[in-house]
DONUKE-866740 format. One record per residue (C-alpha): residue in one letter; x, y, z. Coordinates in steps of 0.001 Angstrom, whole numbers, padded with zeros to 6 digits, always signed. Layout:
! DONUKE-866740
AXYZ ...
END
This chain:
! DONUKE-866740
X-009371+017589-009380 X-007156+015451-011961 X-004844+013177-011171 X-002008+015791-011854 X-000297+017287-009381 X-001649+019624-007212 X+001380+021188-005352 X+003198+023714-005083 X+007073+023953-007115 X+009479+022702-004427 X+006953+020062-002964 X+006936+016850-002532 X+004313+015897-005879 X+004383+012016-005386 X+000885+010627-005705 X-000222+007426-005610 X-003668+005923-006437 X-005649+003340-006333 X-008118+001920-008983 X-011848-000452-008107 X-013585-002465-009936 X-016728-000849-008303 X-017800+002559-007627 X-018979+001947-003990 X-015359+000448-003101 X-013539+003335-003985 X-015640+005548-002125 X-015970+002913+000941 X-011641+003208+000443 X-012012+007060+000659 X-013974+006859+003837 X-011953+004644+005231 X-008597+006393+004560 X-009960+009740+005433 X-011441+008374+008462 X-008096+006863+009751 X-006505+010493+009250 X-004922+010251+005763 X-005576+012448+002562 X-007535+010843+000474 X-009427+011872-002752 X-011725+010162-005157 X-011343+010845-008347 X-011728+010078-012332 X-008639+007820-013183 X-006666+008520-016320 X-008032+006650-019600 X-005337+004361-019421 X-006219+003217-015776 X-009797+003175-015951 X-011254-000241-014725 X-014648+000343-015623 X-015961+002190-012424 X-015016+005325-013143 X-013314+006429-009702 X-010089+006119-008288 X-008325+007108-005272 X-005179+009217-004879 X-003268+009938-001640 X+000317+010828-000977 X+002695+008126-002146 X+004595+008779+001102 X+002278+007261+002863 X+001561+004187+001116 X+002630+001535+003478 X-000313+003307+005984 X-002885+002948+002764 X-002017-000567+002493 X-002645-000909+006134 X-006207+000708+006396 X-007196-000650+003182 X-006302-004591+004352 X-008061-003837+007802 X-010905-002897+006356 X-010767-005569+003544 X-010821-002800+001009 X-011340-004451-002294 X-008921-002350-005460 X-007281-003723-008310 X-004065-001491-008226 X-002245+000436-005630 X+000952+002396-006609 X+002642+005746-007764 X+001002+007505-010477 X+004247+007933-012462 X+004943+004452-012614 X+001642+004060-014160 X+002285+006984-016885 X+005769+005182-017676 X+003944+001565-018195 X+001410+002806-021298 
END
């Protein structure tokens, strides 16, 4: 799976993602997320937002103030959390 969007014409297509320094904290933020009942999927960040580690996170941008949540309870480290668009219309 890409970052693109995965839904359906008429859907809600807002993604948001998230972007590590570290392999093993994106994939600790995945657990985390999925294990508090949110959709959460690692994958290969665009060029543009690749930190070095290769993985990032996206989720539904609806739900972002409940990412921020999980992700400061479990002291979640990530460099950037925020809509994919906004990080297309910033290159």
């Amino acid at each position: 799976m890409t970052v693109e969007s995965q839904h359906e014409p008429g859907e809600s297509s807002a993604e948001g993602i998230i972007t590590f320094n570290r392999m093993e904290h994106a994939l600790r933020a995945e657990k985390f997320l999925k294990a508090s009942g949110l959709n959460a999927q690692a994958v290969v960040p665009p060029h543009h937002l690749d930190t070095g580690c290769n993985l990032a996170v996206i989720f539904d941008l609806s739900r972002i103030t409940e990412v921020e949540r999980v992700l400061e309870y479990r002291h979640a480290e990530f460099t950037y959390i925020g809509a994919v668009s906004e990080c297309r219309s910033n290159l």
